[in-house]
mmJSON file of the N, C-alpha and C atoms, coordinates in Angstrom:
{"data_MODEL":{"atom_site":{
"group_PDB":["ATOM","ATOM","ATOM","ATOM","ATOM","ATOM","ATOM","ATOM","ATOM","ATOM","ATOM","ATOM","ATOM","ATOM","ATOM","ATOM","ATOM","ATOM","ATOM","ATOM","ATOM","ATOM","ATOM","ATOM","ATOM","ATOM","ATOM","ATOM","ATOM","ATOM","ATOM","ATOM","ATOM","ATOM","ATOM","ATOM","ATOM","ATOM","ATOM","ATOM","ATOM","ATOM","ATOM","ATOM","ATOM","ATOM","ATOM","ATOM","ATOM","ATOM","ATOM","ATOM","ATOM","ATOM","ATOM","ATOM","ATOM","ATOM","ATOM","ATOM","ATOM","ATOM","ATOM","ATOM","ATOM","ATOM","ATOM","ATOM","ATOM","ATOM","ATOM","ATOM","ATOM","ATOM","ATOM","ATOM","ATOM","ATOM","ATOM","ATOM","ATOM","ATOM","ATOM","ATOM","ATOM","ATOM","ATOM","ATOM","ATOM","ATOM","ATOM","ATOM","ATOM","ATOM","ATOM","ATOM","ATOM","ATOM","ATOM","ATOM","ATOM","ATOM","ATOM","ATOM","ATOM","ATOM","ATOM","ATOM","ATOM","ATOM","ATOM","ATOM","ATOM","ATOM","ATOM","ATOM","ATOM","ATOM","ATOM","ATOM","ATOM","ATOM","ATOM","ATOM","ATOM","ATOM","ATOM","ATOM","ATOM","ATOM","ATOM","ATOM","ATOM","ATOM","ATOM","ATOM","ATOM","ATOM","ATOM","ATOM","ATOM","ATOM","ATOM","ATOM","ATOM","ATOM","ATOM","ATOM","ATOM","ATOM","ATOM","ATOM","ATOM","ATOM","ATOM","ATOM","ATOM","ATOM","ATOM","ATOM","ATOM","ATOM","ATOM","ATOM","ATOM","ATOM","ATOM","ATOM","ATOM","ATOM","ATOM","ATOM","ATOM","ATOM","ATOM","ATOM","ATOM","ATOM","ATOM","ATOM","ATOM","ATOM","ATOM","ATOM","ATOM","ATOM","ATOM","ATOM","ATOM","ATOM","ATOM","ATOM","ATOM","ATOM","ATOM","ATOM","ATOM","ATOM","ATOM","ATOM","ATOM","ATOM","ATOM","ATOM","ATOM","ATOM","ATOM","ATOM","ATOM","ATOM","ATOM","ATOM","ATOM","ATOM","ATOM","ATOM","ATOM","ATOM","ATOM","ATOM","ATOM","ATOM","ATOM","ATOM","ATOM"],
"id":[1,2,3,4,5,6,7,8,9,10,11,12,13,14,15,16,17,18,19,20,21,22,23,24,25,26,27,28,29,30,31,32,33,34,35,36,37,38,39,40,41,42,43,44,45,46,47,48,49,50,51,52,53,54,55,56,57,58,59,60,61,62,63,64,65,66,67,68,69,70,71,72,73,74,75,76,77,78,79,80,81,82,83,84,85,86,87,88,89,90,91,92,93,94,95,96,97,98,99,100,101,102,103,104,105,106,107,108,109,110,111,112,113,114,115,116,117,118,119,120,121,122,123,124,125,126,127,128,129,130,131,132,133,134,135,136,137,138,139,140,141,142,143,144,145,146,147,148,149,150,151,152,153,154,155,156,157,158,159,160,161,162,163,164,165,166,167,168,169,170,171,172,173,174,175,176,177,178,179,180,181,182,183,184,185,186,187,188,189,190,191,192,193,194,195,196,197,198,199,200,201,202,203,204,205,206,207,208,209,210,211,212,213,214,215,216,217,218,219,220,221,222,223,224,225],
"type_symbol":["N","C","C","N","C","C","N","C","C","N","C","C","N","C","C","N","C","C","N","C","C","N","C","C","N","C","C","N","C","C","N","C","C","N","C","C","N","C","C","N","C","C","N","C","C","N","C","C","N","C","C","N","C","C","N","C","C","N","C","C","N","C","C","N","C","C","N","C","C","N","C","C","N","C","C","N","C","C","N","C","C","N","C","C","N","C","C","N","C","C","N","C","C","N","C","C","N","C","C","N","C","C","N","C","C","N","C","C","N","C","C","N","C","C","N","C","C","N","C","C","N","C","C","N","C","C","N","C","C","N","C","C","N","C","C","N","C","C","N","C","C","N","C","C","N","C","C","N","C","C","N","C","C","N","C","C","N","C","C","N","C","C","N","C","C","N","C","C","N","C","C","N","C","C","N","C","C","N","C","C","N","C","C","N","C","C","N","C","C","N","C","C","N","C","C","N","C","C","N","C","C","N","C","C","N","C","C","N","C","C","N","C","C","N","C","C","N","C","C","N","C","C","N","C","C"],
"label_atom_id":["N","CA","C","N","CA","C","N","CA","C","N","CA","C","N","CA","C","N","CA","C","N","CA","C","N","CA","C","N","CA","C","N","CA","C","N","CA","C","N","CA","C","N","CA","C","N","CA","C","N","CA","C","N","CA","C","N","CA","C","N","CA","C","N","CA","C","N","CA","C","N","CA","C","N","CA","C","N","CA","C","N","CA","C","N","CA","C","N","CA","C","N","CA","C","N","CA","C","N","CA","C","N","CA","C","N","CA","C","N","CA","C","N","CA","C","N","CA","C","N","CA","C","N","CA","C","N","CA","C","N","CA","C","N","CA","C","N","CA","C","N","CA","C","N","CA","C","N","CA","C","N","CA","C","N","CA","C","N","CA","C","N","CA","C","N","CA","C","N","CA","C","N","CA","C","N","CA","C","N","CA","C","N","CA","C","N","CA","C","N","CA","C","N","CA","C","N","CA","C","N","CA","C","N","CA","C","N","CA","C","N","CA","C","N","CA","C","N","CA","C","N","CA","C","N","CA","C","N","CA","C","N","CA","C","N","CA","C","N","CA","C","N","CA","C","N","CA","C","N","CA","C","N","CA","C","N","CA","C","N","CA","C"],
"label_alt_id":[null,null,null,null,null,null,null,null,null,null,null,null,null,null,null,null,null,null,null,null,null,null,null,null,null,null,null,null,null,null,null,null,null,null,null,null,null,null,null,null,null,null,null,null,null,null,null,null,null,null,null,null,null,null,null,null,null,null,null,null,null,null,null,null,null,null,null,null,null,null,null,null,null,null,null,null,null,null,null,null,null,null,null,null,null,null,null,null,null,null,null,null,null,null,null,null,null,null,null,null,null,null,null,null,null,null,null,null,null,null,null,null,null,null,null,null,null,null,null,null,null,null,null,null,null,null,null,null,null,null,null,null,null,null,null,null,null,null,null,null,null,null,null,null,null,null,null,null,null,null,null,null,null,null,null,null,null,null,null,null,null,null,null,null,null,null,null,null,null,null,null,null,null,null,null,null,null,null,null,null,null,null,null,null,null,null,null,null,null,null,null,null,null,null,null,null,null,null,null,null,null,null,null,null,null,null,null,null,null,null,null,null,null,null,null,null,null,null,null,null,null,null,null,null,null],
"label_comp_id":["UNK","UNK","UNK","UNK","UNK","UNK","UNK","UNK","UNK","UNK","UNK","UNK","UNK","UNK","UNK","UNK","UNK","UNK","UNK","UNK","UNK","UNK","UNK","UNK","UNK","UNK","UNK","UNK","UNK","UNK","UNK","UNK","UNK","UNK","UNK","UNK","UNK","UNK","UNK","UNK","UNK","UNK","UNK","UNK","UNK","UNK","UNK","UNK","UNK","UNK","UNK","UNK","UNK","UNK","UNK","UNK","UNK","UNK","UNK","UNK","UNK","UNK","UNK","UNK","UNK","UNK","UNK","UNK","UNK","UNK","UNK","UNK","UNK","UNK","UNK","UNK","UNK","UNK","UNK","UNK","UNK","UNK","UNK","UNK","UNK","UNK","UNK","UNK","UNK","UNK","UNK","UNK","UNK","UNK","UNK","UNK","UNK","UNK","UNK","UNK","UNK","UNK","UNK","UNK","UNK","UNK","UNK","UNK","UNK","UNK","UNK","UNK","UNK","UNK","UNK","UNK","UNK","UNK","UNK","UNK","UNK","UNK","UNK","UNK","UNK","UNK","UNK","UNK","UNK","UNK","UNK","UNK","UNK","UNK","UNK","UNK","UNK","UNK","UNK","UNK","UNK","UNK","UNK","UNK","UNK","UNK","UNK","UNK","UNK","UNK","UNK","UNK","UNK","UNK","UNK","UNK","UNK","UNK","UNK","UNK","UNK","UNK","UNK","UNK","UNK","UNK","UNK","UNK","UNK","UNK","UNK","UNK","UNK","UNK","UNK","UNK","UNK","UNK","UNK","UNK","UNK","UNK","UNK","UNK","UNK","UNK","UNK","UNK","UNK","UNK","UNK","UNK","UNK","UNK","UNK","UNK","UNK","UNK","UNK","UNK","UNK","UNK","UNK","UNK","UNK","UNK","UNK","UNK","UNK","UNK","UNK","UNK","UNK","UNK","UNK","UNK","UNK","UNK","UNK","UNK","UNK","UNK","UNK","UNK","UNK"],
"label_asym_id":["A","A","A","A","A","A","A","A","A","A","A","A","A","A","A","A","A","A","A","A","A","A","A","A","A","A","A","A","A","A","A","A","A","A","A","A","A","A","A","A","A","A","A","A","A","A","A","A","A","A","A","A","A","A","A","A","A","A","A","A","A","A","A","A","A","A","A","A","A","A","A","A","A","A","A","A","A","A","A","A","A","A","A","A","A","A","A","A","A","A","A","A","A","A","A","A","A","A","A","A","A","A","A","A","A","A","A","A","A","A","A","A","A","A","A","A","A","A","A","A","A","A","A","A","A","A","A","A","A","A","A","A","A","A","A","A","A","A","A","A","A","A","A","A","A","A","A","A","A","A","A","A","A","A","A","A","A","A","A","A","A","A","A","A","A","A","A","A","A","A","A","A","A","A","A","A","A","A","A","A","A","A","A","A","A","A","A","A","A","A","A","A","A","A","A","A","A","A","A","A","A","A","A","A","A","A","A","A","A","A","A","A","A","A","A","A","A","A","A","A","A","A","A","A","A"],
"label_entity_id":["1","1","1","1","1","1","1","1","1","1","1","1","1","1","1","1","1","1","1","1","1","1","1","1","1","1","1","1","1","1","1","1","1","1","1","1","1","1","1","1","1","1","1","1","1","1","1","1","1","1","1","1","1","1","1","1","1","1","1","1","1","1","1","1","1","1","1","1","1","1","1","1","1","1","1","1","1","1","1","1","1","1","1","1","1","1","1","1","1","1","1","1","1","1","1","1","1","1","1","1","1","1","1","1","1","1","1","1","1","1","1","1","1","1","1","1","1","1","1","1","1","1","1","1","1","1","1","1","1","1","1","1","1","1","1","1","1","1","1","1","1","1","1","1","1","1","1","1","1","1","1","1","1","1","1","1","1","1","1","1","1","1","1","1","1","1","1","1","1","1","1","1","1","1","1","1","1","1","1","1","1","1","1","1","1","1","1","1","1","1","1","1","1","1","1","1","1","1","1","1","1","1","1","1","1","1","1","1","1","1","1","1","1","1","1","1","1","1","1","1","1","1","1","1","1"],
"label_seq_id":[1,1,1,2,2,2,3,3,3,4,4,4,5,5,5,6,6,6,7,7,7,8,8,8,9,9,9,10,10,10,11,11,11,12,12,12,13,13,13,14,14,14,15,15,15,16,16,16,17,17,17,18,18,18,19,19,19,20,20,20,21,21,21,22,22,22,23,23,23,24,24,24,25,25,25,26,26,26,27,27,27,28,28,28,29,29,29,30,30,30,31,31,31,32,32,32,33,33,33,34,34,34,35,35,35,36,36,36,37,37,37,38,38,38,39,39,39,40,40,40,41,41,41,42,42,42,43,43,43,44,44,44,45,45,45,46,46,46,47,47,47,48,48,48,49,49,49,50,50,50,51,51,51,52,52,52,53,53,53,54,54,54,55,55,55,56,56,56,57,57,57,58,58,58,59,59,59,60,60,60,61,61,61,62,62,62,63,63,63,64,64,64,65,65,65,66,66,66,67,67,67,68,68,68,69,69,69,70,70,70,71,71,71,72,72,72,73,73,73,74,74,74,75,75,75],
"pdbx_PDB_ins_code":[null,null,null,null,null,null,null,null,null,null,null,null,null,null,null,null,null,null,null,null,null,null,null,null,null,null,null,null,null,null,null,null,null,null,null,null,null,null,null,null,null,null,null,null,null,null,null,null,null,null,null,null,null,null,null,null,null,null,null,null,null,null,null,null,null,null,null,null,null,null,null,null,null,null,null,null,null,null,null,null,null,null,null,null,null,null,null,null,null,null,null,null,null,null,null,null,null,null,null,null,null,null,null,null,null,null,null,null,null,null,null,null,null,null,null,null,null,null,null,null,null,null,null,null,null,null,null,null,null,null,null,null,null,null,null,null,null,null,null,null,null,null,null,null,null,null,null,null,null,null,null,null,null,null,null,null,null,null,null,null,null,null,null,null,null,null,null,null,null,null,null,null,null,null,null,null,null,null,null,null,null,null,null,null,null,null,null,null,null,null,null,null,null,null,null,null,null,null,null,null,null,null,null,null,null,null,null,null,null,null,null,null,null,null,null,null,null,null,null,null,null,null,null,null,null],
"Cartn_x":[18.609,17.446,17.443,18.777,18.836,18.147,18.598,18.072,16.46,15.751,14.48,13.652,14.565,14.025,14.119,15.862,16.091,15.357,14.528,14.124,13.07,12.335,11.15,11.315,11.842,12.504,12.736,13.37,13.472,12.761,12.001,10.329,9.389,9.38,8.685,9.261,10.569,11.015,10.678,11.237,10.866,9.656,8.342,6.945,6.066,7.168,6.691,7.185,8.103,8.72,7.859,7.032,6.74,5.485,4.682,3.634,2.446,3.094,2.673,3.181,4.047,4.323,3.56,3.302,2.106,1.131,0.58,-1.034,-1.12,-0.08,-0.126,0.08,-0.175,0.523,-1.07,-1.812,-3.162,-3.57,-2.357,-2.146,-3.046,-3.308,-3.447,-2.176,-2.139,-0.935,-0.2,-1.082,-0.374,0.717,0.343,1.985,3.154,2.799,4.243,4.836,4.213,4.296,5.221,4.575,5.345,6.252,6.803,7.691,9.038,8.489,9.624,10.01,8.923,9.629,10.52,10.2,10.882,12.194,12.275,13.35,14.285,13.986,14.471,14.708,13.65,13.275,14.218,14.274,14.655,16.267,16.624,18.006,19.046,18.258,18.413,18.773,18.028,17.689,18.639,18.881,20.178,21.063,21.705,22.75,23.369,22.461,22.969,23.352,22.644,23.109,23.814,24.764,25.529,26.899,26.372,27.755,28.263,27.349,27.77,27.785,28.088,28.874,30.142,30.336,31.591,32.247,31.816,32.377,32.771,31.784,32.183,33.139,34.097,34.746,33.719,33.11,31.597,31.96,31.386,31.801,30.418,30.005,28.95,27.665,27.619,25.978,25.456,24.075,23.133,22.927,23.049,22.898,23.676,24.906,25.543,25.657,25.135,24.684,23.628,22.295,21.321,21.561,21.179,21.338,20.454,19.128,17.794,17.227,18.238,17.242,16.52,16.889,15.888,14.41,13.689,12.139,11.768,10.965,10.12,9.488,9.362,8.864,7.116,6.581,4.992,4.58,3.331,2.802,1.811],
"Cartn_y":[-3.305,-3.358,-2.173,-1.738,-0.567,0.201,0.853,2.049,1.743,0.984,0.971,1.18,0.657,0.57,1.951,2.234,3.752,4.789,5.044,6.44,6.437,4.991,5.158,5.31,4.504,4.625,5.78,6.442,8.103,8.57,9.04,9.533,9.403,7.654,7.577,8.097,7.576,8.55,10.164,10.52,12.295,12.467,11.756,11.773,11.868,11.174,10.675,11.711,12.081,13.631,15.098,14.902,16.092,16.261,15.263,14.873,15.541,15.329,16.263,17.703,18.011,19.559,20.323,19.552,19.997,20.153,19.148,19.366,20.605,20.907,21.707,23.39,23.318,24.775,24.602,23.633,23.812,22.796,22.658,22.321,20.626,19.896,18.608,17.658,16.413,15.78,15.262,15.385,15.185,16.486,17.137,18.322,17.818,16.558,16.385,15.469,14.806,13.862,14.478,16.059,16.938,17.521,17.856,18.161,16.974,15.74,14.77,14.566,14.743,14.503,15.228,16.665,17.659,18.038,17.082,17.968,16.15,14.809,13.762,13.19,13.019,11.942,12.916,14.195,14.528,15.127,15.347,15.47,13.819,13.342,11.768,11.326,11.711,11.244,11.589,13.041,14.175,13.734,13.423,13.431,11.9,10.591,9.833,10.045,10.403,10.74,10.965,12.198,13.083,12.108,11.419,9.934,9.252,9.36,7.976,8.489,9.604,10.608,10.916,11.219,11.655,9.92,8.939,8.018,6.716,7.375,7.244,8.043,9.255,10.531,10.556,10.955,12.029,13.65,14.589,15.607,16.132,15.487,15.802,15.549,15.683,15.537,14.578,14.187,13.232,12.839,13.782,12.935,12.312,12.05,10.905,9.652,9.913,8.205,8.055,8.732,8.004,7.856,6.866,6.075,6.578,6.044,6.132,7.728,8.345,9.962,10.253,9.311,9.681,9.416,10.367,10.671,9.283,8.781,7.428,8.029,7.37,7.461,7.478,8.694,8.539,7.313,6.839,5.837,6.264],
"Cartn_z":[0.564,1.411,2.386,2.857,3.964,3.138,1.713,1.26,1.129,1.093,1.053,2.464,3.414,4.649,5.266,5.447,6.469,5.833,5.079,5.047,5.799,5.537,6.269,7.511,8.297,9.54,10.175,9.542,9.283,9.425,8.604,8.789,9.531,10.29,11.263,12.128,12.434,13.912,13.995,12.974,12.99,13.195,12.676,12.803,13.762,14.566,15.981,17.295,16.482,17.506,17.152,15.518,15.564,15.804,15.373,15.872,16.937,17.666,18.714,19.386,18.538,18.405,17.28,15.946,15.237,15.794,16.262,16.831,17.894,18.664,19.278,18.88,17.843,17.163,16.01,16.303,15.807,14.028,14.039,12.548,12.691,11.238,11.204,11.398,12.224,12.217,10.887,9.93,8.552,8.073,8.864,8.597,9.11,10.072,10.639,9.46,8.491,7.618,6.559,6.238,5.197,5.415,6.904,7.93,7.626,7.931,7.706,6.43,5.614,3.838,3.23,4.343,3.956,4.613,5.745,6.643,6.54,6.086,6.258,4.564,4.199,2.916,1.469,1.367,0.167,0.465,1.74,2.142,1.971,2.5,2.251,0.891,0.123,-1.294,-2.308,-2.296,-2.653,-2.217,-0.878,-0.29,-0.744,-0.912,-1.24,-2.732,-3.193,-5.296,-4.75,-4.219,-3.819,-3.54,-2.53,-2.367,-3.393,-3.986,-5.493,-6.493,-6.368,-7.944,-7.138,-6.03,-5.567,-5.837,-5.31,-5.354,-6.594,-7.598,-9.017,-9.603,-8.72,-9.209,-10.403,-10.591,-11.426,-10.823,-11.892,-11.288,-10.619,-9.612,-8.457,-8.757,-10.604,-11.048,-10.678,-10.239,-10.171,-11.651,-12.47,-13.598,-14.078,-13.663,-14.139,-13.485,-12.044,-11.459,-11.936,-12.055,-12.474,-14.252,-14.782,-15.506,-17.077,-16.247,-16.896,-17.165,-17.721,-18.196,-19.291,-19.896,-21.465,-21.356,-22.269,-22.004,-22.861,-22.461,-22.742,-23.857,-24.757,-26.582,-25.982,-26.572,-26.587,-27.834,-27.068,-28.069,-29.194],
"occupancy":[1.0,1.0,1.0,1.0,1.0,1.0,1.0,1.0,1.0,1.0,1.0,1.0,1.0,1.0,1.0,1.0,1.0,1.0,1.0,1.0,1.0,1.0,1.0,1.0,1.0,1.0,1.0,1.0,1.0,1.0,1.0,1.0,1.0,1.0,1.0,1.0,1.0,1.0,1.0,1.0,1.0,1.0,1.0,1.0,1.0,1.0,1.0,1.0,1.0,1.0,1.0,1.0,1.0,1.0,1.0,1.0,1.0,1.0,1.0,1.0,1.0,1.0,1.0,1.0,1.0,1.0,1.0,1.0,1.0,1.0,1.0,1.0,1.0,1.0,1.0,1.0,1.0,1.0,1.0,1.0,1.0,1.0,1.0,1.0,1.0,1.0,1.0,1.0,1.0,1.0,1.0,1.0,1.0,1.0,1.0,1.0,1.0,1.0,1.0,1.0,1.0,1.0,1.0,1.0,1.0,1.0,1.0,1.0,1.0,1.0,1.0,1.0,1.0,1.0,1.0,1.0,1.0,1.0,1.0,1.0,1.0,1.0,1.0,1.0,1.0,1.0,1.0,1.0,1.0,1.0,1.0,1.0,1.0,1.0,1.0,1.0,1.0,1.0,1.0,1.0,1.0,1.0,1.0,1.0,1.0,1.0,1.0,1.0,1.0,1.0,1.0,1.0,1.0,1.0,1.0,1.0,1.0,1.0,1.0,1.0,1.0,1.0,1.0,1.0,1.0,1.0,1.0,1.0,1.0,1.0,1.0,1.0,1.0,1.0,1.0,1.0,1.0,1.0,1.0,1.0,1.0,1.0,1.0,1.0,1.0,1.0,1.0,1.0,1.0,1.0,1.0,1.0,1.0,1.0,1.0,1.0,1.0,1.0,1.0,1.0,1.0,1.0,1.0,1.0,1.0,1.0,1.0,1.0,1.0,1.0,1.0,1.0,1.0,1.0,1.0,1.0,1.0,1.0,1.0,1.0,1.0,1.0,1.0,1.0,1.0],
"B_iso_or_equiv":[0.0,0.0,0.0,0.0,0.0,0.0,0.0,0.0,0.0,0.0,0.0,0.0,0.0,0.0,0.0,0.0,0.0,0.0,0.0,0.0,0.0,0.0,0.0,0.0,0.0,0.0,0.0,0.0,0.0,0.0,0.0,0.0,0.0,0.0,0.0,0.0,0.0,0.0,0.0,0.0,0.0,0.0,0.0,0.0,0.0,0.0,0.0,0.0,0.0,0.0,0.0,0.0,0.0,0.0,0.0,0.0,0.0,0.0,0.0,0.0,0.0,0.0,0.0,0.0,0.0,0.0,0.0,0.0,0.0,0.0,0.0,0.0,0.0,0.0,0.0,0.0,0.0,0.0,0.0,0.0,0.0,0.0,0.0,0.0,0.0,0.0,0.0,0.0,0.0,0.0,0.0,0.0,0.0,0.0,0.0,0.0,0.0,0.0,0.0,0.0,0.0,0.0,0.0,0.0,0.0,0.0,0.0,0.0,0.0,0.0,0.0,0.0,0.0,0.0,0.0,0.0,0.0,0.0,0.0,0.0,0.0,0.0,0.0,0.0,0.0,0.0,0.0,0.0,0.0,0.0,0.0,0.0,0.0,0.0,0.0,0.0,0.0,0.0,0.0,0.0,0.0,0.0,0.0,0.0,0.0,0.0,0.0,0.0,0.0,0.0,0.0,0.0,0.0,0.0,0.0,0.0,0.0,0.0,0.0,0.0,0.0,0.0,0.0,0.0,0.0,0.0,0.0,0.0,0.0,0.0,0.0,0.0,0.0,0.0,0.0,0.0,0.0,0.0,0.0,0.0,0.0,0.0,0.0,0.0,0.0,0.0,0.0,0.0,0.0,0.0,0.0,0.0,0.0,0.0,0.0,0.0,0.0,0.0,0.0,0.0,0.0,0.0,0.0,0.0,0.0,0.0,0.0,0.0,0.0,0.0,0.0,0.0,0.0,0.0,0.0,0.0,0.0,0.0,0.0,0.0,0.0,0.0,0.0,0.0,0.0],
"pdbx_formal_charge":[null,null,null,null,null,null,null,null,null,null,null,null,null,null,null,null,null,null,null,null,null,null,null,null,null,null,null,null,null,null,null,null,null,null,null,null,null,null,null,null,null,null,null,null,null,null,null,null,null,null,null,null,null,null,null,null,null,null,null,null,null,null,null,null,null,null,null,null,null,null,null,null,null,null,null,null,null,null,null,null,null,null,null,null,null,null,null,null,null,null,null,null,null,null,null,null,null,null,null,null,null,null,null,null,null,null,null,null,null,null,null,null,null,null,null,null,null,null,null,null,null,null,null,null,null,null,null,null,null,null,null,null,null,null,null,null,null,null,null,null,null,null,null,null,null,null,null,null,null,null,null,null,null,null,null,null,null,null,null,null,null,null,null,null,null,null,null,null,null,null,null,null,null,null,null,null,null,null,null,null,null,null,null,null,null,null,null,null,null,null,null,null,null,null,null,null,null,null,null,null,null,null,null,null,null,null,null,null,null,null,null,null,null,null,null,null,null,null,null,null,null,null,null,null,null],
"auth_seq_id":[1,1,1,2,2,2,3,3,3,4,4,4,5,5,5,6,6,6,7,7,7,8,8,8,9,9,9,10,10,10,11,11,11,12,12,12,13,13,13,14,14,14,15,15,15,16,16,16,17,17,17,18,18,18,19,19,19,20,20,20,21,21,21,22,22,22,23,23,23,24,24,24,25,25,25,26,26,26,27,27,27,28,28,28,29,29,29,30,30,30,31,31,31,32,32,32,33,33,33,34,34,34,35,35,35,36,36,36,37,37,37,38,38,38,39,39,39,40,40,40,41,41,41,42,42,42,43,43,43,44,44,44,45,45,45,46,46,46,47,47,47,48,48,48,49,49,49,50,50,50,51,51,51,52,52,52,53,53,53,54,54,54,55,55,55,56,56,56,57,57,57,58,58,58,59,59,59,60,60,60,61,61,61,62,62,62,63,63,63,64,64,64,65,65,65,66,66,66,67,67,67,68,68,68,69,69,69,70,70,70,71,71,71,72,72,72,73,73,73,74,74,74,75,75,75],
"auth_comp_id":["UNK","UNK","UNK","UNK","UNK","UNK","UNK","UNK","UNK","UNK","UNK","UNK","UNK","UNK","UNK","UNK","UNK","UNK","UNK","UNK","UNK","UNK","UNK","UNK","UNK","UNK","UNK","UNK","UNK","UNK","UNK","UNK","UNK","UNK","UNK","UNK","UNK","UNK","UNK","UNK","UNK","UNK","UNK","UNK","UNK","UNK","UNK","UNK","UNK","UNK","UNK","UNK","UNK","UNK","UNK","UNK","UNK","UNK","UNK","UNK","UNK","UNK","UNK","UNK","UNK","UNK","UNK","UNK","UNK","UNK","UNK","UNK","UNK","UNK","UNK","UNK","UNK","UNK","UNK","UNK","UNK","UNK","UNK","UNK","UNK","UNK","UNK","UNK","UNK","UNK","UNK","UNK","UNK","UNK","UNK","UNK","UNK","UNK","UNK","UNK","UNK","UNK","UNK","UNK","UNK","UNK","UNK","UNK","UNK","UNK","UNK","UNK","UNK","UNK","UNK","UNK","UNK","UNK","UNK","UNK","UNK","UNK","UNK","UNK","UNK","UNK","UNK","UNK","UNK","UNK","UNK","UNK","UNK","UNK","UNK","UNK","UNK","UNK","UNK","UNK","UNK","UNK","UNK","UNK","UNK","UNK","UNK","UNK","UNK","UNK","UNK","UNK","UNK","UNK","UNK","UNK","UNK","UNK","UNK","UNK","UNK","UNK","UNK","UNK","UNK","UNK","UNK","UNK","UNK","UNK","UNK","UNK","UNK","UNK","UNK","UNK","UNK","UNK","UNK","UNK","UNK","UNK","UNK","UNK","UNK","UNK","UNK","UNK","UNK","UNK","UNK","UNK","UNK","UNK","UNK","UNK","UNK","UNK","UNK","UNK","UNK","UNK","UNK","UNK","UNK","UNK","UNK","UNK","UNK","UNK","UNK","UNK","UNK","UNK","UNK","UNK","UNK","UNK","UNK","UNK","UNK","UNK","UNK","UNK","UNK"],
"auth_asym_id":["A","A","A","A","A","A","A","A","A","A","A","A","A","A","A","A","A","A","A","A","A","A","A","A","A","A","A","A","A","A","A","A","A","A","A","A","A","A","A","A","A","A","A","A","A","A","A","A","A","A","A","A","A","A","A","A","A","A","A","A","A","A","A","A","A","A","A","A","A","A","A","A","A","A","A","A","A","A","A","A","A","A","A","A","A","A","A","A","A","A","A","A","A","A","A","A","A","A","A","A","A","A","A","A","A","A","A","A","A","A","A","A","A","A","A","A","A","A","A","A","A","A","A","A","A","A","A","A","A","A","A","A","A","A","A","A","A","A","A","A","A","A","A","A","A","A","A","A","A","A","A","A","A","A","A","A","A","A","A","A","A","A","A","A","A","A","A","A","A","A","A","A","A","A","A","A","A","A","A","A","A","A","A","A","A","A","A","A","A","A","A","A","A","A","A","A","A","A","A","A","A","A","A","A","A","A","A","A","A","A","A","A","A","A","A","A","A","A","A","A","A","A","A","A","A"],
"auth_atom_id":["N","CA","C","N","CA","C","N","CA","C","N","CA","C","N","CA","C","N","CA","C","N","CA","C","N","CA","C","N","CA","C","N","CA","C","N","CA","C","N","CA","C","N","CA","C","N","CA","C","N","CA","C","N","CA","C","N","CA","C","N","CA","C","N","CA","C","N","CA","C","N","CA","C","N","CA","C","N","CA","C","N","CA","C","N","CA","C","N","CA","C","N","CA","C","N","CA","C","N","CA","C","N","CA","C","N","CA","C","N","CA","C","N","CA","C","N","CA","C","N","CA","C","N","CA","C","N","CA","C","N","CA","C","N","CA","C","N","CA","C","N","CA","C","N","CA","C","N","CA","C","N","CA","C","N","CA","C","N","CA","C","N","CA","C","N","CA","C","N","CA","C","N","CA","C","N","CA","C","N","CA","C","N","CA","C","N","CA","C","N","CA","C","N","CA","C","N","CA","C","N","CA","C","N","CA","C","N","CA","C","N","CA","C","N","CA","C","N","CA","C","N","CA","C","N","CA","C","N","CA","C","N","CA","C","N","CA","C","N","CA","C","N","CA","C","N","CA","C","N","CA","C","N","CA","C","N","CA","C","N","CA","C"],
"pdbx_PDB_model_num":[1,1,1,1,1,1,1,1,1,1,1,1,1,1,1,1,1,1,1,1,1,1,1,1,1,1,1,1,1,1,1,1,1,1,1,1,1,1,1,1,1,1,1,1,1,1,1,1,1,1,1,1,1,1,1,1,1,1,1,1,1,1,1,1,1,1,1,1,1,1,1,1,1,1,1,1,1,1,1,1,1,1,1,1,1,1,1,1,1,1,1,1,1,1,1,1,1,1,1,1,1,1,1,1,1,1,1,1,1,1,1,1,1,1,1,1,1,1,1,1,1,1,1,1,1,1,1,1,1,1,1,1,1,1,1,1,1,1,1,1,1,1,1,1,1,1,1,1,1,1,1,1,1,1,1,1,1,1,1,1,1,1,1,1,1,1,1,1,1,1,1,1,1,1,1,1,1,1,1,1,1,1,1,1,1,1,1,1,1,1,1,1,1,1,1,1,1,1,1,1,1,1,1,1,1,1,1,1,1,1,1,1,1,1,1,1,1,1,1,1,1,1,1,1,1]
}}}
C-alpha cells in the first residue's frame, strides 16, 4: 500500500513547493506537476527497481525484477 501511496505524497508535497515558484517565472502551474514527475515520481520508480535487483543479488537489471516482459500476442 506504501508503494501506491508515497509517490503521490511525493508529488503533492513537491507540487505544493513549486507551485508557486512556477507561476512566478510566468509558466502554467501544471509545470510544477512535470517538475515533480520529473524530479520525484521516475527517480522513485528506478531507484526502487534498483533496490530489488540489488536485493534479489540480480546483477542491477530491472529486467530481472520485473517479471512480465514479453510482448502480448497481437489478435
Amino acid at each position: 500500500m506504501a508503494l501506491h501511496l508515497l509517490p503521490g505524497a511525493l508529488i503533492t508535497a513537491l507540487y505544493a513547493l513549486l507551485a508557486p515558484v512556477v507561476r512566478s517565472f510566468g509558466f502554467p502551474s501544471l509545470m510544477g506537476i512535470f517538475l515533480a514527475i520529473l524530479l520525484v515520481l521516475i527517480p522513485f520508480e528506478l531507484g526502487y527497481l534498483q533496490y530489488r535487483s540489488r536485493r534479489q543479488n540480480s546483477d542491477l537489471s530491472p529486467r530481472n525484477v520485473v517479471l512480465y516482459h514479453e510482448r502480448t500476442p497481437r489478435a
